[in-house]
Phi, psi and omega in degrees: 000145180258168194262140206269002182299095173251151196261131167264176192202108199243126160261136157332116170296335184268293179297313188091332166319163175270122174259165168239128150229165159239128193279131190265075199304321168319329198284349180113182166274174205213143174217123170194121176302084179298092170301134176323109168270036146245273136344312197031072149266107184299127177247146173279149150215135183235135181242153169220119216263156163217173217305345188266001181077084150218133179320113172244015168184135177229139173210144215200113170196152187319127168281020185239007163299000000 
């Protein structure tokens, strides 16, 4: 099995950083919420997976949006 982590780059909605997060393309589309490792502001992030598990779309926004 290969490993599905793949590392992303996301801005901060709050801050405006640049984030690294890792995405687990096995899980699927995805919504879940991450605090800023800068600010630790909570960001919605939503992924969207496609059938070989790969990203096909990422958004990162205030969770009060």
């Amino acid at each position: 099995m290969s490993n599905l982590l793949t590392p992303a780059i996301v801005d901060c909605p709050y801050c405006g950083e640049q984030l690294e997060i890792l995405i687990d393309g096995s899980a699927g589309d995805q919504d879940y919420v991450e605090d800023c490792q800068v600010c630790c502001s909570p960001i919605e992030i939503a992924v969207q997976i496609d059938a070989a598990g790969q990203i096909i779309d990422i958004q990162s926004k205030r969770d009060t949006d």
